[in-house]
N, C-alpha and C positions, 0 to 999 in steps of 0.2 A: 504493500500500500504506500502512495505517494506521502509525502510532506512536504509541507506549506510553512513558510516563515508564516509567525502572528502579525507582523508587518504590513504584509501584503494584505491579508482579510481583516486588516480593523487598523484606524488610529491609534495611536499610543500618546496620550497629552501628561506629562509629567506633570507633576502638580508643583507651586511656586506657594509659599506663603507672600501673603499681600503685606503692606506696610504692616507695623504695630500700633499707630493709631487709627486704623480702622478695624478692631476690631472693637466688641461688642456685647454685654450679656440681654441687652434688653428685645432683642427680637429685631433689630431695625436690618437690611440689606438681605442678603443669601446667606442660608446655614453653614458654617464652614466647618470642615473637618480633618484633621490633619492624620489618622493611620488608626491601624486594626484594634486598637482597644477601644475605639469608641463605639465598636460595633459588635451585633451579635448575630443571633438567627434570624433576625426580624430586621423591618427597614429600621435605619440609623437613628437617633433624635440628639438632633444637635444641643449642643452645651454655649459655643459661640456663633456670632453670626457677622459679616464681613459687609462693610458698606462701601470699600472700595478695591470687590474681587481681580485678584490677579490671573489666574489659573481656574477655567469653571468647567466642570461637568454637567454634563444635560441630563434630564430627564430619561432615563434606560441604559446609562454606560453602567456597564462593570468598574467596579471601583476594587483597585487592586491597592494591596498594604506595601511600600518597596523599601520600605524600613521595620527592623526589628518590631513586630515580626515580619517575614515576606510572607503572603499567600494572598489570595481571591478573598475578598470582605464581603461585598453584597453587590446591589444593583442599586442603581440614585433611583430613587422613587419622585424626585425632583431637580429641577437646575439648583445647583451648590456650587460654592466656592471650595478649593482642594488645595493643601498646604503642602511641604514638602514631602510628607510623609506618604502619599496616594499619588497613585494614576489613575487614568480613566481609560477606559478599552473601549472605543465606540464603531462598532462593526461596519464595516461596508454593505448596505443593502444588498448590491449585486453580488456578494463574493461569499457572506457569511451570514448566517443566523445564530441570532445574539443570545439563545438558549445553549445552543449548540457549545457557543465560544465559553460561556460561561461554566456547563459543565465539564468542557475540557481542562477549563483554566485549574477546578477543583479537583480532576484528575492528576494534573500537571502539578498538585503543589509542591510535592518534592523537589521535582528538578527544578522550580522556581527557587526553594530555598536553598540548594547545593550553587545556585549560581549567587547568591549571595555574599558580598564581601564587605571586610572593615575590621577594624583590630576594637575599636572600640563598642561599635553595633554593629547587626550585620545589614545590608543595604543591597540594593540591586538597581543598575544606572538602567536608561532608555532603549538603549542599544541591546541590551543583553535580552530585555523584554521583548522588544520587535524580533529579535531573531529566535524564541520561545518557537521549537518547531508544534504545530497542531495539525490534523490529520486532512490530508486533503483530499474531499469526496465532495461529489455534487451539491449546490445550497436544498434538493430535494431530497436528497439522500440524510443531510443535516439537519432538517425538520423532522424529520423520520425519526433520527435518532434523537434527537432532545425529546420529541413528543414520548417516545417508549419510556424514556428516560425518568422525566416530568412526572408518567404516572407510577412506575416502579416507587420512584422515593418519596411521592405521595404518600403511595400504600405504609413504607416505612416511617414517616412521619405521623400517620394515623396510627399503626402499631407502636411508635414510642408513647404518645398522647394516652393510646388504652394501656401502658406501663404509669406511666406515672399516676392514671386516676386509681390505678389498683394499691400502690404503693401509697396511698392518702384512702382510701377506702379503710387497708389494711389496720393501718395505724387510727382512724376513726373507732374499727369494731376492737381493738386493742383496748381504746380509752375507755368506750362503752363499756366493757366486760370489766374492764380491775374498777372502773362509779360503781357501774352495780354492787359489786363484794365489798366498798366501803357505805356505801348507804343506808341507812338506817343505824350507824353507830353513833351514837348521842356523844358520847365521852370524847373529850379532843381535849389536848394541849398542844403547849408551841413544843417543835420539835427540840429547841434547846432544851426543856426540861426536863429531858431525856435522851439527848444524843448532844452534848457541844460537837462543834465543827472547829475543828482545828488546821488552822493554812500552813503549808509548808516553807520551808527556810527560803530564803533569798539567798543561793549562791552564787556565787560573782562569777560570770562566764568563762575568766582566763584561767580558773581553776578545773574547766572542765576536762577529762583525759579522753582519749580514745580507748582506751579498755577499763577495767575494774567495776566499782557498782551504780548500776545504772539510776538517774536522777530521772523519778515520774514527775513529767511538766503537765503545762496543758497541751502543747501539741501532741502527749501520748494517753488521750481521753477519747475513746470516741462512745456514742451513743450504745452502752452493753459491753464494752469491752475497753481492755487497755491494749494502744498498740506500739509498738517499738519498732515500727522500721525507719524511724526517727531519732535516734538513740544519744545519749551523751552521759558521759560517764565520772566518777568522783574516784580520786584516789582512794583503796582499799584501806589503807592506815589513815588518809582524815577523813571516812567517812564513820569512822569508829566515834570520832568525836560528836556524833550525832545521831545519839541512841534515841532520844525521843523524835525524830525525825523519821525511825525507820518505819518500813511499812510491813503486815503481816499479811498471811492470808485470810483472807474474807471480809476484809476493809472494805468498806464503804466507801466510796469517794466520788468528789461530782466538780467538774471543772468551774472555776471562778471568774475567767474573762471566755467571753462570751461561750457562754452554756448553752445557747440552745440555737441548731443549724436544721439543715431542711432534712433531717431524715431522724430527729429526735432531741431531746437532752442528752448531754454528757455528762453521762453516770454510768460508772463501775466498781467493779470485784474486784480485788486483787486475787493472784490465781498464788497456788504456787511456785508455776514457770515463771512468774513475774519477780521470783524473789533473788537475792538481796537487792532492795533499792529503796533511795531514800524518797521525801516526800519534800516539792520543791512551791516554791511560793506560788499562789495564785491556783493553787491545786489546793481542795477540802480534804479531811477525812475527819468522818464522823466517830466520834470516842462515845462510845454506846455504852447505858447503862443496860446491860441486859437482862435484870431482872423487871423494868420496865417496858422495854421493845425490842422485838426480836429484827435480828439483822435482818432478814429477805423481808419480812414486813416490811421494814423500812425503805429496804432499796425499790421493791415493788411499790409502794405510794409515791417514791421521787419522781417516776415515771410517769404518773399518773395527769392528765390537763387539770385536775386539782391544786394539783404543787406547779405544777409550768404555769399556770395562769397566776399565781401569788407572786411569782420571780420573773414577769415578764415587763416590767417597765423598769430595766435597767439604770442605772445610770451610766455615762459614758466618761471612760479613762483614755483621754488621746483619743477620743473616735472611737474605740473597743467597747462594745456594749460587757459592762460586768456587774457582777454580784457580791456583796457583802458576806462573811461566816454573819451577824446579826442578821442581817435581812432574813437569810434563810431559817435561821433557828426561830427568829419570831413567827414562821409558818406553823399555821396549825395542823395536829396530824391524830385522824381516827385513833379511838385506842381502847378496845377492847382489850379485857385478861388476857394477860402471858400466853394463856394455854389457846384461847381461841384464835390470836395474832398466829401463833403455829399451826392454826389447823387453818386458818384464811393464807398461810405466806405458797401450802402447797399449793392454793387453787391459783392463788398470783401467778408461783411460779411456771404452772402451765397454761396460760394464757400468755404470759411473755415469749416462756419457749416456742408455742406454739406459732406465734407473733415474729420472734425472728425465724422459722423456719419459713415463714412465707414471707416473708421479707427477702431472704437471703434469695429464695429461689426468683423473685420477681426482678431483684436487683441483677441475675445473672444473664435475665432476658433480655433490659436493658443497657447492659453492656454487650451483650452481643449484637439489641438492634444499632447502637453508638457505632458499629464499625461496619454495617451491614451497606451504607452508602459509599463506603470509598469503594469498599466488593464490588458491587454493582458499577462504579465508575472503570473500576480493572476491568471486569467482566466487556466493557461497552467497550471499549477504547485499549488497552494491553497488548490481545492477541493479534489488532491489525497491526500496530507499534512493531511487535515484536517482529513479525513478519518482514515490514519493513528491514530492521536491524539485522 
């Protein structure tokens, strides 16, 4: 199969920032945009806007990112102003179809970004983009293929859409089921006066090692588990100097700066794979009185849109939505007898079990439909390449 320079089938308009006094937050000239972080799966929404554009895209170019990152961003849903960071791909009517060119671009990102250069970001000049080789087939043959195209990743953007409404259904009949098992419990205190929450040390980062025992932060919290492929480590002999620091297994623990992301709160167990390590600042752990409350009880009510709706008007540290050990402890938490908390924490616990087993399994699906559009763009465009080479 033949190839065609991207030159030949479409303009290439590098983008130019405009002066610095024209630009603008209040809405006045064309939206300006200057590279790929300002965009995502949907059309762009401007932050600035430019009253005396240099560099402008129309209404249907491809807007490609040719700064850190390189790849295909979107399509202008509008004429905009384009800053150093973007070009504009505006296809030749007679030569290309501007689906076509698009999805090629999103097949082609790799080799877009391996042509990337700079010691300090990576960057990709004009010339390198015009000469991006793309497949050359008839513009009827080209419609063809974006149309088949078009609806394939449809279907898979409709298949991700019914992932993520299962993944919020999931976690809905989750909250539904552990309300019901605390409802009708009259008895409540604040969780302090029966569990203080105690925040871990502030170690000072140039003391961290690459081996010895590992320091739980908050980036090793996630939603049901603790994780370490994030790891930093304290010297074996000064971590000794921080015995009330260490962690045991079956600690409670629930993260301090920003606790709660899109797939739960951040609360866990410490296992015993998780052992020796200490407990580092801005990480909780709950010092349980346990002839008052039993541990899974409690961990299973932190779970609960009971306790997430008591901690959810954070205050903000530098922008970081966080939480107080007070804040939390002043929540109040069901509390039947000893013995009934142990006969309520088994039905907790299989309701959450059961909870992350569909969870985990729905997550798997969504990661596999996450990679199922580049497949289909190999699948369209690859073997004719290949052929080619």
């Amino acid at each position: 199969m033949k190839m065609v320079e991207l030159g030949y089938l479409a303009d290439v308009i590098m983008g130019q920032s405009p002066p610095g006094d024209s630009y603008n937050t209040t809405g006045i000239g064309l939206p300006f945009f200057q590279g790929k972080t300002e965009f995502g799966d949907v059309s762009p929404i401007a932050v600035k806007w430019c009253s005396q554009p240099t560099k402008l895209a129309k209404a249907g170019d491809i807007l490609i990112s040719v700064r850190a990152p390189v790849g295909p961003t979107n399509i202008a849903d509008q004429n905009c102003c384009i800053g150093r960071g973007l070009a504009a791909i505006r296809p030749k009517i007679e030569y290309a179809d501007r689906d076509f060119v698009w999805f090629y671009l999103q097949f082609a990102e790799k080799s877009l970004i391996q042509k990337g250069q700079g010691s300090t970001f990576q960057a990709i000049n004009g010339d390198d983009l015009r000469k991006l080789e793309i497949l050359a087939i008839t513009l009827d043959q080209q419609r063809q293929t974006a149309a088949r195209l078009k609806a394939q990743l449809a279907e898979v953007a409709m298949a991700r859409e019914a992932v993520v409404k299962q993944l919020r259904e999931a976690s809905v009949l989750k909250s539904r089921a552990l309300e019901a098992l605390f409802s009708g419990i009259e008895n409540r205190k604040p969780i302090g006066s029966v569990a203080r929450l105690q925040s871990g040390f502030a170690f000072k980062s140039d003391s961290f090692k690459k081996s010895g025992v590992r320091l739980l932060r908050n980036a090793n919290i996630l939603p049901g588990k603790v994780y370490w492929d994030d790891s930093v480590f304290l010297d074996e002999a000064v971590s000794r100097q921080y015995p009330s620091y260490e962690l045991h297994a079956g600690d409670v623990l629930i993260s301090l700066d920003r606790p709660i992301i899109s797939s739960g709160i951040k609360v866990a167990r410490v296992g015993t794979d998780d052992l020796p390590a200490l407990l580092v600042q801005r990480v909780g752990r709950f010092l349980i009185d346990r002839e008052a409350v039993d541990a899974d009880y409690l961990f299973a009510y932190l779970q609960t849109d009971l306790f997430i709706s008591k901690i959810s008007g954070h205050e903000q540290s530098v922008g970081v939505p966080h939480i107080s050990p007070s804040q939390v402890e002043s929540v109040e938490i069901p509390l039947p007898a000893i013995a009934i908390q142990r006969e309520l924490s088994k039905k907790l616990n299989e309701v959450t079990d059961a909870w992350r087993d569909a969870t985990t399994a729905i997550q798997a699906q969504r990661d596999d439909l996450a990679l199922l559009p580049q497949k289909i763009l190999t699948q369209a465009f690859a073997p004719q390449k290949a052929h080619h080479d």
